[in-house]
N, C-alpha and C positions, 0 to 999 in steps of 0.2 A: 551652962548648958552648951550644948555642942549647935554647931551652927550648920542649917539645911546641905551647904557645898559641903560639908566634911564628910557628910551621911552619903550623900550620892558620890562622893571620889572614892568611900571608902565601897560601896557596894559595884563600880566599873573597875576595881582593881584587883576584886578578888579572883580565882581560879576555878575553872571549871572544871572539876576534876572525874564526875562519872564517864563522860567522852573523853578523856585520857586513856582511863579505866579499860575503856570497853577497847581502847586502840591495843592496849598493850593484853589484852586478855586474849584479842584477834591474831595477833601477832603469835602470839604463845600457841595457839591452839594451830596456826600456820604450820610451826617448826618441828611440833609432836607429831602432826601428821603425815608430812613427807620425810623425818626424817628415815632413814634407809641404814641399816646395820652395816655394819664394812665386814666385807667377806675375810676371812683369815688369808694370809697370806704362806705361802707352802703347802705342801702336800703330807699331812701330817698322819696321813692313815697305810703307814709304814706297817710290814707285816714280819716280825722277826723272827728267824729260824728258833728252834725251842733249843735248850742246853745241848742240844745231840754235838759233838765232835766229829768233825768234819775228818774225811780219809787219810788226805794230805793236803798240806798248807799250800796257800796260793802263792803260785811265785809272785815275785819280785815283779816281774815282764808284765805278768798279766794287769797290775795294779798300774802301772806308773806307763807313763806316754812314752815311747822309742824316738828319741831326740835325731833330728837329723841336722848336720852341721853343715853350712854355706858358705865357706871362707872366699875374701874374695882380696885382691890384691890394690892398691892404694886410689886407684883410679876406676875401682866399680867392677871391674871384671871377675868372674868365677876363677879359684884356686882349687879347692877342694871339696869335695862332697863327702862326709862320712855319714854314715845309716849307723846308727850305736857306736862300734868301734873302732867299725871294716870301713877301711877308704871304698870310694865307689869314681869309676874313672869318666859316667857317663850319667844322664838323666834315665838312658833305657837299663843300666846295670841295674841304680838304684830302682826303678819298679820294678825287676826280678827279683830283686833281695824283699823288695816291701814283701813282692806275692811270695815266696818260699816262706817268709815268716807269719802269715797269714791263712795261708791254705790250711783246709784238716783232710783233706783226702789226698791220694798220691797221684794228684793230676800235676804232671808238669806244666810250664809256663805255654812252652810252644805247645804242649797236647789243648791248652786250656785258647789259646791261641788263633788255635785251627776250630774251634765250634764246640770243643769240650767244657760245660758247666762248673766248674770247681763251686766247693764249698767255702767259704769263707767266717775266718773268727771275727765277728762286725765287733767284737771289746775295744779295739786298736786303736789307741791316739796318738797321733804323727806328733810331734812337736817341732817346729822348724825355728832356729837358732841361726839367725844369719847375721853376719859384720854390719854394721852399720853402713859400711861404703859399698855396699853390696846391691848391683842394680838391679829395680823392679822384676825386666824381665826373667832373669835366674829363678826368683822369688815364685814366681806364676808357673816357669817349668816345675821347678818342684815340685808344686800343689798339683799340677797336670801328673805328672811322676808317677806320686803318691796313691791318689784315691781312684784312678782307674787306667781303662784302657780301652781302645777300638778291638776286636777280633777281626777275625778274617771275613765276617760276613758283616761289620760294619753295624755290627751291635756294640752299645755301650756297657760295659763291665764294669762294675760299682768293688772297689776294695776297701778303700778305708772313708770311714764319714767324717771321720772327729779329726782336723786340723787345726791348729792353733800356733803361735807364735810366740818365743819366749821375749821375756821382758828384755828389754835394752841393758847392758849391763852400764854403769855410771862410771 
């Protein structure tokens, strides 16, 4: 026969298992409660033109960002400026070149200058392509260049929004 200590070691060693139970039944009911769905990521309620064929195909220009090039010479200094393909000999050249190729109405630069509204294509993405030794401040004209300009009454003029910088080449 079994001896009185083995009865009482064997009943202080067993497990209490319904307070386990109830911890992890707690626990469960914790996680179901708060937990919170995760929103979709993108904007997925896209609205596509139906079969119709369109008039005439979209240029080329209209798609793809107008690259403007920084060359600069071994010690950080500006070389050259080209807007697409036309050299440009100045920061003020190239924002007359941005605004001619941005305008939809026949406001000249200097009409638009003096206090006249132009219309603007807001599609337009600059892309700036500059030499690696090519110093900051160049970098900053351009963007100044680019997307606007003072008129004559010291109002701000908004031309292009979308600037970005191309990848370093290796």
């Amino acid at each position: 026969m079994r001896d009185r200590r083995e009865i009482v070691a064997e009943k202080e060693s067993s497990l209490q298992m319904t307070s386990m139970i109830d911890v992890v039944f707690l626990l469960l009911a914790f996680f179901v409660i708060t937990y919170k769905t995760p929103e979709l990521e993108g904007d997925f309620n896209i609205r596509m033109p139906a079969n119709a064929q369109s008039s005439a195909p979209a240029e080329i220009d209209d798609l793809s960002p107008v690259v403007v090039k920084l060359s600069s010479d071994d010690k950080g200094n500006l070389r050259g400026i080209l807007f697409g393909e036309s050299p440009q000999k100045d920061f003020k050249e190239l924002r007359q070149s941005v605004y001619r190729h941005i305008v939809r109405n026949d406001v000249s630069f200097q009409e638009a200058f003096n206090g006249e509204v132009p219309e603007f294509n807001d599609s337009l993405e600059i892309e700036l392509n500059c030499d690696k030794q090519l110093r900051y401040e160049y970098a900053v004209q351009a963007i100044t260049a680019v997307t606007g300009y003072l008129n004559a009454d010291d109002q701000i003029v908004k031309m292009v929004d979308k600037v970005k910088f191309s990848p370093l080449e290796k």
